[in-house]
C-alpha positions as CSV (number, residue, x, y, z in Angstrom):
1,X,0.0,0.0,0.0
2,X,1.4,3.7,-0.6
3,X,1.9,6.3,2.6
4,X,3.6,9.3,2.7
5,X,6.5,10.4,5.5
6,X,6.9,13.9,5.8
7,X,9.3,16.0,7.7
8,X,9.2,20.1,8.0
9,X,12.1,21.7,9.0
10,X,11.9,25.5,9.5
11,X,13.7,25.7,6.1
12,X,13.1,22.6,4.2
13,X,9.9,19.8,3.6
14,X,10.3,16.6,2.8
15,X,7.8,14.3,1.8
16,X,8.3,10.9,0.5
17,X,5.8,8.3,-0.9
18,X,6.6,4.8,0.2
19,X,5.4,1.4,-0.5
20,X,4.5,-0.5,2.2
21,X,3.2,-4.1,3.4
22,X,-0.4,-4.1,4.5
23,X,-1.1,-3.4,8.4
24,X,2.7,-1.6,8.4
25,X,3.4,0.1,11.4
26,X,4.5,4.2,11.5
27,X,7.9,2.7,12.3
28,X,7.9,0.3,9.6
29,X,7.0,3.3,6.8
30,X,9.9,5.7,8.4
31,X,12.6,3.1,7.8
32,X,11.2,2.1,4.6
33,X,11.2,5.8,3.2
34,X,14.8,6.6,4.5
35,X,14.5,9.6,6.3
36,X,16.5,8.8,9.3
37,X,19.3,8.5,6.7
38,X,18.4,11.8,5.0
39,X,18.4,13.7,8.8
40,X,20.7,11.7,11.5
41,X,19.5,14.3,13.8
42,X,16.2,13.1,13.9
43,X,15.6,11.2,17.3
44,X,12.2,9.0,17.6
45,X,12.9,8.3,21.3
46,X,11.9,12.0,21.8
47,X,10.4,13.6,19.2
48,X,6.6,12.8,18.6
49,X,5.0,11.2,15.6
50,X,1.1,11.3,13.9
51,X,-1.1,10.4,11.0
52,X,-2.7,13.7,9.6
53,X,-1.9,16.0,12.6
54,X,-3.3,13.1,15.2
55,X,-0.4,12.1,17.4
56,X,0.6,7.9,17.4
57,X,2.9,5.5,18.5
58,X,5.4,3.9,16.3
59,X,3.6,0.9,16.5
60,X,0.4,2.5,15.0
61,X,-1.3,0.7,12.1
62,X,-1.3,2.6,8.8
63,X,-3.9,2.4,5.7
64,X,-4.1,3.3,2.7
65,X,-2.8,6.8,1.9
66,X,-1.8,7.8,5.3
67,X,0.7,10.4,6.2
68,X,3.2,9.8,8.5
69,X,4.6,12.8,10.2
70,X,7.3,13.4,12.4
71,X,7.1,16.1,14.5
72,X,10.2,18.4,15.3
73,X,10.9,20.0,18.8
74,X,9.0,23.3,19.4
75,X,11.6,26.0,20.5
76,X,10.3,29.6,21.1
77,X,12.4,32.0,23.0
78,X,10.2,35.0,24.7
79,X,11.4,38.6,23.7
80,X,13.1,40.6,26.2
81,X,10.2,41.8,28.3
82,X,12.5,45.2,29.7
83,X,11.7,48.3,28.1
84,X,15.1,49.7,29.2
């Protein structure tokens, strides 16, 4: 069956179609599409994954046309709050 994994970094997408066995897991479609290859930086053991914006485990089932998304850290630093 065909998924897609996708990855957004602040200056770069990726999205890659993979093939994969029926009743693949999330983990199974990352390996398969090479992206941990593509960004070494990546680390599943702390960043979140989902399917369409819901976040799963990487044992999750996938269907049909599902997109597998891997979900970087959220950093935000606050302005400097003095007016001086």
């Amino acid at each position: 069956m065909k998924v897609s994994v996708v990855y957004a970094q602040a200056e770069e997408q990726t999205w890659l179609p993979v093939e994969i066995e029926e009743n693949a897991t999330v983990m199974t479609a990352i390996h398969s599409a090479g992206i941990l290859s593509m960004y070494p930086h990546i680390d599943l053991e702390s960043q979140k994954v989902g399917i369409f914006g819901k976040i799963s485990s990487l044992e999750a089932t996938l269907t049909e046309g599902d997109r597998v998304e891997i979900y970087r850290p959220i950093t935000w630093t606050p302005e400097d709050e003095d007016d001086d």
